[in-house]
Each structure stands twice: as C-alpha cells, then as structure tokens.
MMTF fields as JSON, N, C-alpha, C and O atoms, coordinates in Angstrom:
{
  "mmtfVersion": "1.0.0",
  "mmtfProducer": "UNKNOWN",
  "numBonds": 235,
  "numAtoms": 236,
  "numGroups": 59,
  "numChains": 1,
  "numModels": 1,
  "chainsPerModel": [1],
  "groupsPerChain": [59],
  "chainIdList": ["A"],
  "bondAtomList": [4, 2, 8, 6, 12, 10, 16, 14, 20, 18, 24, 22, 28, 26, 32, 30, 36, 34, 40, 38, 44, 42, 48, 46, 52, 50, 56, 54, 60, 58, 64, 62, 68, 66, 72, 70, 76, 74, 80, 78, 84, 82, 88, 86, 92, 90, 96, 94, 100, 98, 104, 102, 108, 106, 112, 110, 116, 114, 120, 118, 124, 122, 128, 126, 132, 130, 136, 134, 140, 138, 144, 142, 148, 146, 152, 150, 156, 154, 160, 158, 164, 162, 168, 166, 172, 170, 176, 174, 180, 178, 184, 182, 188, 186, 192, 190, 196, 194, 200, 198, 204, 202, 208, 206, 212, 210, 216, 214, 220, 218, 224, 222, 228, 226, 232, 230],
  "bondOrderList": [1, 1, 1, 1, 1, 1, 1, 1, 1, 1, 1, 1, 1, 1, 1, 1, 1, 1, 1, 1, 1, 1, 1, 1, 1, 1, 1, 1, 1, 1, 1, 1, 1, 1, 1, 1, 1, 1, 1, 1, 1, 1, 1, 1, 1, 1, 1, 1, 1, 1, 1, 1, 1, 1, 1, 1, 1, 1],
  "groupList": [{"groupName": "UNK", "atomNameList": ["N", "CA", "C", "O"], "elementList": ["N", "C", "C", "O"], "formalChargeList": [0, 0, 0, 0], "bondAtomList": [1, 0, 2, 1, 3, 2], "bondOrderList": [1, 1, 2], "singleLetterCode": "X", "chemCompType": "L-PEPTIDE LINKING"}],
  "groupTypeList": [0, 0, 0, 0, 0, 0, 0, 0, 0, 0, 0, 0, 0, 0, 0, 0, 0, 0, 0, 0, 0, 0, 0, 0, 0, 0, 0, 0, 0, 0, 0, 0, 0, 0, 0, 0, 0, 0, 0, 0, 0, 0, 0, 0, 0, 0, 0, 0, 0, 0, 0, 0, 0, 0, 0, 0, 0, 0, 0],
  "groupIdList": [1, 2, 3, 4, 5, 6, 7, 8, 9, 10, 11, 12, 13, 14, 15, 16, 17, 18, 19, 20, 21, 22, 23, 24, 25, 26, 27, 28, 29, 30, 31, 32, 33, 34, 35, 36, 37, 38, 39, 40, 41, 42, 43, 44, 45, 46, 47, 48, 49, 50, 51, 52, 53, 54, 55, 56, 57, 58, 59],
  "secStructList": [7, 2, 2, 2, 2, 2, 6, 6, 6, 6, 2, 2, 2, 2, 7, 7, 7, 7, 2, 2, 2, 2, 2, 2, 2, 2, 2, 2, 2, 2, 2, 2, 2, 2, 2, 2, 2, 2, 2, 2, 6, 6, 2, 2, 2, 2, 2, 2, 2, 2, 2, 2, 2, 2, 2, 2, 6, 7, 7],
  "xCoordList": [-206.024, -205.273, -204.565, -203.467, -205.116, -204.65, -203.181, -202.231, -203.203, -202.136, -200.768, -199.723, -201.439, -200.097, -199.596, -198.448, -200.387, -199.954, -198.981, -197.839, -199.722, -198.839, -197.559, -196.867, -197.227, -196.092, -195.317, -194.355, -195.719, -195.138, -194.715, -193.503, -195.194, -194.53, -193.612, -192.979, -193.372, -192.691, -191.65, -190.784, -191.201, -190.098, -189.473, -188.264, -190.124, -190.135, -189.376, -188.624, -189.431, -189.134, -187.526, -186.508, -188.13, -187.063, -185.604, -184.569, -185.876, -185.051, -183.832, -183.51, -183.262, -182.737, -181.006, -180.326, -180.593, -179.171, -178.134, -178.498, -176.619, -176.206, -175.127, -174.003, -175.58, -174.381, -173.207, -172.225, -172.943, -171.913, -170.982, -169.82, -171.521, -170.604, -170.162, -169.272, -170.53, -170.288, -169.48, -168.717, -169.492, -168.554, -167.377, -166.369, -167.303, -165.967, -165.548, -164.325, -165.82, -165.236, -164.372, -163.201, -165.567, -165.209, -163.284, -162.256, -163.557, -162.809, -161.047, -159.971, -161.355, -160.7, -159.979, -158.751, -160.651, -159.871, -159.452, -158.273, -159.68, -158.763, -157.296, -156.24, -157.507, -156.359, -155.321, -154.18, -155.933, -155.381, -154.447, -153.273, -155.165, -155.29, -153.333, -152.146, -154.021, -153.035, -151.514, -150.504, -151.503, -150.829, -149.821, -148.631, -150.434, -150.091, -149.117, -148.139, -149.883, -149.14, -147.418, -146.259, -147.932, -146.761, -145.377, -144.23, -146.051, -145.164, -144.161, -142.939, -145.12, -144.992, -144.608, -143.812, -145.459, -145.251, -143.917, -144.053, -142.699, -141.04, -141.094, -140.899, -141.438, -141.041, -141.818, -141.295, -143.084, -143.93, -143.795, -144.316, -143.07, -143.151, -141.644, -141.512, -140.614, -139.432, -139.4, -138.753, -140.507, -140.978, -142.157, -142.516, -142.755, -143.185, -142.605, -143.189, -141.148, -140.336, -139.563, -139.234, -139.09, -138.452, -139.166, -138.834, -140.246, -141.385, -141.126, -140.491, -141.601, -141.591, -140.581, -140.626, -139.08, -138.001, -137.44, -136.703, -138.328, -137.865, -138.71, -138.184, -139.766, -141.069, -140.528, -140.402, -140.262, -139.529, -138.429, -138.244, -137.394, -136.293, -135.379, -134.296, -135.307, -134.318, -133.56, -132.652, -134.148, -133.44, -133.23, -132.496],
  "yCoordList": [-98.761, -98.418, -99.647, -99.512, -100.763, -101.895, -102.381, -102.886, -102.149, -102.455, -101.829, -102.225, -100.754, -99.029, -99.508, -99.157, -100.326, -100.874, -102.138, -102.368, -102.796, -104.073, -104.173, -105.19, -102.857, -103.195, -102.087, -101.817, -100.988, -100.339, -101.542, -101.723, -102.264, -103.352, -104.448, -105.07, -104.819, -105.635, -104.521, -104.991, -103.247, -102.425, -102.549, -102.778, -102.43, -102.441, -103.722, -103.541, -104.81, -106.138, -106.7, -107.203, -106.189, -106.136, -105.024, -105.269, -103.792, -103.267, -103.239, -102.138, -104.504, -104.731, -104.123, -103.514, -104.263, -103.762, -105.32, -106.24, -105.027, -105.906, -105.52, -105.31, -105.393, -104.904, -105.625, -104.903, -106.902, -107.632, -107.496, -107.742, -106.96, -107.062, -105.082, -104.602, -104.531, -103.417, -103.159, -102.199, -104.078, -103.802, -104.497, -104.147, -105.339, -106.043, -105.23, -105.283, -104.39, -103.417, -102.511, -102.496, -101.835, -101.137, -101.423, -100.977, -102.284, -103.462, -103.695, -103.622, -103.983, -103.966, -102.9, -102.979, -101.68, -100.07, -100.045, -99.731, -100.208, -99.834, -100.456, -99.83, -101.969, -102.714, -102.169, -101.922, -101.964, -101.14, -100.402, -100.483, -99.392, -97.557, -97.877, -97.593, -98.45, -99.367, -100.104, -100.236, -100.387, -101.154, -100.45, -100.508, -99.65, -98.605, -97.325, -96.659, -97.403, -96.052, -96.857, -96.555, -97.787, -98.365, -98.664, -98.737, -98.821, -99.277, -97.846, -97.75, -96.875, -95.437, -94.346, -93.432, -94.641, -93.794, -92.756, -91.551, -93.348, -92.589, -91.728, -90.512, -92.624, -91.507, -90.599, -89.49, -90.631, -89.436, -88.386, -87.327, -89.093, -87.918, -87.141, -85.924, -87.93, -87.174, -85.89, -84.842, -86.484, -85.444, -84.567, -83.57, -84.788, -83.751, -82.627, -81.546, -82.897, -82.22, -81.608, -80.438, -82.425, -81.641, -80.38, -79.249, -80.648, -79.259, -78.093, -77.047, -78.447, -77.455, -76.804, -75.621, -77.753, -76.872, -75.67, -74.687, -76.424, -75.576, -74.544, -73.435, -74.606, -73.373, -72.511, -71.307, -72.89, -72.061, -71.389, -70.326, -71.954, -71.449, -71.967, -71.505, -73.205, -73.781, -75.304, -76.038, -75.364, -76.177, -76.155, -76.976],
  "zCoordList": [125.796, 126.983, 127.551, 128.091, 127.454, 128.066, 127.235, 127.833, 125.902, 125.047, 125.927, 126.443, 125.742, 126.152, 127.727, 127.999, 128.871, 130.13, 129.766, 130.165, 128.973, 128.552, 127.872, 127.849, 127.215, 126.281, 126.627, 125.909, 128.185, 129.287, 130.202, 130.088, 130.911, 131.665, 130.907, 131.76, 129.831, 128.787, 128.79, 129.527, 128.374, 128.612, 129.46, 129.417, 130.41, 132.097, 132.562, 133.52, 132.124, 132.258, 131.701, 132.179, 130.218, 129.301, 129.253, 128.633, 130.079, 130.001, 131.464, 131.91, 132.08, 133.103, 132.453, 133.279, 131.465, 131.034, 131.667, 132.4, 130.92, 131.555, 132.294, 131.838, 133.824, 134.842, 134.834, 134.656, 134.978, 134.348, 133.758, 134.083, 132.524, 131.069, 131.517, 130.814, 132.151, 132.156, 132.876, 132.763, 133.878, 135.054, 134.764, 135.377, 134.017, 133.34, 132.414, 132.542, 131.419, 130.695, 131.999, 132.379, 132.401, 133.378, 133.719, 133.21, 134.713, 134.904, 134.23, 134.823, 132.807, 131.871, 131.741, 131.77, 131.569, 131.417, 132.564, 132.403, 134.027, 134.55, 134.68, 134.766, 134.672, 134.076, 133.374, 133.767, 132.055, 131.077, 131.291, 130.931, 132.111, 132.392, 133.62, 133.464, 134.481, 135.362, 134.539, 135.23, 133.575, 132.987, 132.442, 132.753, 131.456, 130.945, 131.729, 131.39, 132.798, 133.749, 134.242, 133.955, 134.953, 134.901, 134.316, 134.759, 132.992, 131.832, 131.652, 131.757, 131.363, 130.558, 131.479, 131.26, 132.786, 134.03, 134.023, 133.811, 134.268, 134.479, 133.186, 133.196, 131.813, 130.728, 130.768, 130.665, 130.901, 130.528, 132.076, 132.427, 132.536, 134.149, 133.442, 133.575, 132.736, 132.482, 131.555, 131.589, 130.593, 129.485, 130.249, 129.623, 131.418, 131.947, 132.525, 132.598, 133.06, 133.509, 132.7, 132.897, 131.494, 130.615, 130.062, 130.417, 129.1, 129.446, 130.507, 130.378, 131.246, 132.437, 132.176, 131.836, 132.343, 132.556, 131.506, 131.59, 130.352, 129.02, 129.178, 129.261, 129.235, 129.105, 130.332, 130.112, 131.342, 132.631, 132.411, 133.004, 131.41, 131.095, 131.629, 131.269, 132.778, 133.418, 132.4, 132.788, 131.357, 130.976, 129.066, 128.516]
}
C-alpha cells in the first residue's frame, strides 16, 4: 500500500504540464489566425458575396 501512496504523490508532483509553452502556442495561432484575416480578409469577404449573389440569383 505504501508503494501505491508513493508513486500516487510522484504523479501528483510530476504531472504540473507546461502552462507556458501552451499559452505561447496558444498565442501564436492567434497571431496567425490575426494575420491571416487581415491579409485575406477583403478577398474572402468578396467571394463571400459573390456566392451569395449567385446562389440568390442577383449576380
């Protein structure tokens, strides 16, 4: 029983994760995500509209 407490608290210890590195990915994609919209934003809103207008019949 004493093993099964000991190498339950060593998990316990050992398993902190790394908030850091996660939150910098994190981080990163939104950059990205941000970057991207910007860049791409007007065209993909024009081809959103174009769509529409075709499937609607107005264009």
């Amino acid at each position: 029983m004493t093993f099964v407490l000991a190498l339950t608290e060593r998990v316990r210890r050992e398993e902190r994760g790394d908030v850091p590195g996660w939150v910098m990915i994190t981080l990163m994609s939104a950059v990205l995500v941000a970057a991207l919209l910007a860049i791409a934003g007007p065209r993909l809103s024009e081809l959103f509209e174009q769509a529409i207008n075709r499937v609607s019949g107005l264009g």
